[in-house]
mmCIF file of the C-alpha atoms, coordinates in Angstrom:
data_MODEL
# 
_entry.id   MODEL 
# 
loop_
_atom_site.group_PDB 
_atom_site.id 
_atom_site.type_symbol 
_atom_site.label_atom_id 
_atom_site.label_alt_id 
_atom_site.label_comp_id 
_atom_site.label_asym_id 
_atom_site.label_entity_id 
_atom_site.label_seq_id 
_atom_site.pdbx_PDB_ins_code 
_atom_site.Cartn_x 
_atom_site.Cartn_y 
_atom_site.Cartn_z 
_atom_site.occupancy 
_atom_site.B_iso_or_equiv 
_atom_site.pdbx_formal_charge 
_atom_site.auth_seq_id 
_atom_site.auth_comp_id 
_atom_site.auth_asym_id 
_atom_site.auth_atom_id 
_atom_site.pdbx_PDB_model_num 
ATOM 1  C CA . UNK A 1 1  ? -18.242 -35.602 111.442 1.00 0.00 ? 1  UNK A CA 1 
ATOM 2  C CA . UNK A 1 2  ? -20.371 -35.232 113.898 1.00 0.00 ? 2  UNK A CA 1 
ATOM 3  C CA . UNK A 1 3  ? -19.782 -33.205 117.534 1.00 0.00 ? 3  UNK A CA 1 
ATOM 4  C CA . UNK A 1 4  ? -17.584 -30.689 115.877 1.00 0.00 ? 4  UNK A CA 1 
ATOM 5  C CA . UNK A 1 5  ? -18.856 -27.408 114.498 1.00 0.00 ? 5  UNK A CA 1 
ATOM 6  C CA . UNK A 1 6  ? -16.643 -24.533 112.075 1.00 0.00 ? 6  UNK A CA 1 
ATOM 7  C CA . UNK A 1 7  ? -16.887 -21.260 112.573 1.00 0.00 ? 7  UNK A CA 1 
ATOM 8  C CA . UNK A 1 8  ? -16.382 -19.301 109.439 1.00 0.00 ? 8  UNK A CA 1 
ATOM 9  C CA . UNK A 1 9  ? -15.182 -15.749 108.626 1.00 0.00 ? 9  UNK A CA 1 
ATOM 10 C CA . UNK A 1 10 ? -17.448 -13.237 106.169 1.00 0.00 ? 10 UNK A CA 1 
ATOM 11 C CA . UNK A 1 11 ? -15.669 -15.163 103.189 1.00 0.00 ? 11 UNK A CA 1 
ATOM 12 C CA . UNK A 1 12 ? -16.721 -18.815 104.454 1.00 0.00 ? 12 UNK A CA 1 
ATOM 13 C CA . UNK A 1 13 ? -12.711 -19.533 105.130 1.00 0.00 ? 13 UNK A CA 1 
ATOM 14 C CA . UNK A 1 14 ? -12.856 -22.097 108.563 1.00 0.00 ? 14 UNK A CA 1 
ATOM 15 C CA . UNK A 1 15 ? -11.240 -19.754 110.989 1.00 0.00 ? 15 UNK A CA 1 
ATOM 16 C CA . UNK A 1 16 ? -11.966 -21.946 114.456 1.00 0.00 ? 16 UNK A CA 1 
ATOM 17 C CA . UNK A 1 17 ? -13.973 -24.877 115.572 1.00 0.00 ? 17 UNK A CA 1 
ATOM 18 C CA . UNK A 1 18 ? -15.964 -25.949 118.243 1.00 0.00 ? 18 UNK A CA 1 
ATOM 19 C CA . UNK A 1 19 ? -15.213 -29.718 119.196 1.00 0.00 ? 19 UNK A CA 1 
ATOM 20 C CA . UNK A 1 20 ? -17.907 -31.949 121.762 1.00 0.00 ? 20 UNK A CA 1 
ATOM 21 C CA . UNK A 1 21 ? -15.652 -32.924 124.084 1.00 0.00 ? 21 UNK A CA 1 
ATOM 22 C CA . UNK A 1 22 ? -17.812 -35.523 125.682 1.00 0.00 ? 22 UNK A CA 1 
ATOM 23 C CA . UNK A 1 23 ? -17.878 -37.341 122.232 1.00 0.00 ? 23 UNK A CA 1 
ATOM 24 C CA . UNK A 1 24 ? -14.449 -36.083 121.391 1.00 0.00 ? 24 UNK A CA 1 
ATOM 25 C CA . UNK A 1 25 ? -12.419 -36.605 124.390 1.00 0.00 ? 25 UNK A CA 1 
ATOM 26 C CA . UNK A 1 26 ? -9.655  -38.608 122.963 1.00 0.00 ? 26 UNK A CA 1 
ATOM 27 C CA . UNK A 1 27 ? -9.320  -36.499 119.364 1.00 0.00 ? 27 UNK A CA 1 
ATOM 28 C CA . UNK A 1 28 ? -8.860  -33.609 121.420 1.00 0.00 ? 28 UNK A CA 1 
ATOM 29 C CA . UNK A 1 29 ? -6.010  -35.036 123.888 1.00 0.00 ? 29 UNK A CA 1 
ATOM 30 C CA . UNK A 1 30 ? -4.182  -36.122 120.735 1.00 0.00 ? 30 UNK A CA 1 
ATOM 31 C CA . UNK A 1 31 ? -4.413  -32.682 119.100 1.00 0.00 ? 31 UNK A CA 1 
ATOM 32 C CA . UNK A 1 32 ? -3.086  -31.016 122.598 1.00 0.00 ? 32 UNK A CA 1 
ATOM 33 C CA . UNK A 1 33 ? -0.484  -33.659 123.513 1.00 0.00 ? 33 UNK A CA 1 
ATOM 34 C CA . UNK A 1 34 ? 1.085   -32.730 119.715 1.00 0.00 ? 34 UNK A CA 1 
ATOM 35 C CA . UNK A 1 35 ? 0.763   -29.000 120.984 1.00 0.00 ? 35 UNK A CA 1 
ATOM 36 C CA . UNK A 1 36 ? 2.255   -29.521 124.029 1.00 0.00 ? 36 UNK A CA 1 
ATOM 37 C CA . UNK A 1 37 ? 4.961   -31.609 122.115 1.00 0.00 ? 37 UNK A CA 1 
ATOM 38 C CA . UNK A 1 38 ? 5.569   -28.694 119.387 1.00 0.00 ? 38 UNK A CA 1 
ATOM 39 C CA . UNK A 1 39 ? 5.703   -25.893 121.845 1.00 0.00 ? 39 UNK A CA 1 
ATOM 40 C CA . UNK A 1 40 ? 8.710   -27.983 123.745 1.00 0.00 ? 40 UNK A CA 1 
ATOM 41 C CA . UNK A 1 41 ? 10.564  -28.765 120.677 1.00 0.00 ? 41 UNK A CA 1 
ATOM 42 C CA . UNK A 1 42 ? 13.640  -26.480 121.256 1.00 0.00 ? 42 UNK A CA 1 
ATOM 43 C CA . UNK A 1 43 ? 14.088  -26.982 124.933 1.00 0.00 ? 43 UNK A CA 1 
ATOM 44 C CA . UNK A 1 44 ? 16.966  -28.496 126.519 1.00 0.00 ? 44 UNK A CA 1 
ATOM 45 C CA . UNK A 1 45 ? 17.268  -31.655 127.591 1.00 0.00 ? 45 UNK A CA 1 
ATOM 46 C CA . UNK A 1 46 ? 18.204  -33.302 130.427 1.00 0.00 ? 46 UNK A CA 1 
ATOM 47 C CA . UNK A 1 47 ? 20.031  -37.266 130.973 1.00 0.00 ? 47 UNK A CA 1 
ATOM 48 C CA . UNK A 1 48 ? 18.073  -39.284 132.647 1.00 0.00 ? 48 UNK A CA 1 
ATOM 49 C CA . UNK A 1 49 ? 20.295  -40.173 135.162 1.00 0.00 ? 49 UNK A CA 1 
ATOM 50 C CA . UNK A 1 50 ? 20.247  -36.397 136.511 1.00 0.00 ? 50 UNK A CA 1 
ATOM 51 C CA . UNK A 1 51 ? 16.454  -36.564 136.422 1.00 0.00 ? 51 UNK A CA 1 
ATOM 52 C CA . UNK A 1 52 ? 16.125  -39.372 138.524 1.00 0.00 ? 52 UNK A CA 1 
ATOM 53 C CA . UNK A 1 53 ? 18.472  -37.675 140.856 1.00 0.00 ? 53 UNK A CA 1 
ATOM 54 C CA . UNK A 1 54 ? 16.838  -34.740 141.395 1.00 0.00 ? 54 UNK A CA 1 
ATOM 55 C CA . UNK A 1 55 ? 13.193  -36.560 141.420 1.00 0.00 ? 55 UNK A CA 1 
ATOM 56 C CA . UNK A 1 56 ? 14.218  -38.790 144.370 1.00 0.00 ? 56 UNK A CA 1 
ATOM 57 C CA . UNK A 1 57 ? 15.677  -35.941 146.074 1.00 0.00 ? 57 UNK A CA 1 
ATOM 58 C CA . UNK A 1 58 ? 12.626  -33.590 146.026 1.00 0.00 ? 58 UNK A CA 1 
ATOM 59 C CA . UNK A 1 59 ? 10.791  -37.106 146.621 1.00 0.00 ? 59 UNK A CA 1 
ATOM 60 C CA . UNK A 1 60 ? 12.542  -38.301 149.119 1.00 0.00 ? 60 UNK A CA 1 
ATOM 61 C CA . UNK A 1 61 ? 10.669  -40.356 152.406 1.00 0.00 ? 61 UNK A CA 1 
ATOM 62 C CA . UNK A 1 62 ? 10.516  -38.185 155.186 1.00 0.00 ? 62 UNK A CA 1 
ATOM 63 C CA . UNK A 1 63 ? 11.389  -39.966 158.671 1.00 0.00 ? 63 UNK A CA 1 
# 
């Protein structure tokens, strides 16, 4: 595949790449978005209803 590069360790084990993000862009949002997704698993939710709440009140139209 072009646009991304491997860097190896002294044994020739991939240990990190280097990705084009020009040619890349929307690999690269996938891969974080899953990140982002994995890192959040465990937190607590929140219904929707209290969301919206609070979102229109910190969003509110000032007069």
């Amino acid at each position: 595949m072009t646009g991304i590069q491997f860097i190896t360790d002294e044994k020739g084990r991939k240990t990190a790449a280097v990705i084009d993000l020009k040619k890349h862009k929307a690999l690269w949002e996938d891969f974080f978005d899953g990140l982002v997704a994995e890192s959040r698993r465990r937190e607590k939710g929140i219904p929707y209803a209290q969301y919206r709440a609070r979102r229109l009140k910190k969003h509110a139209p000032r007069d």
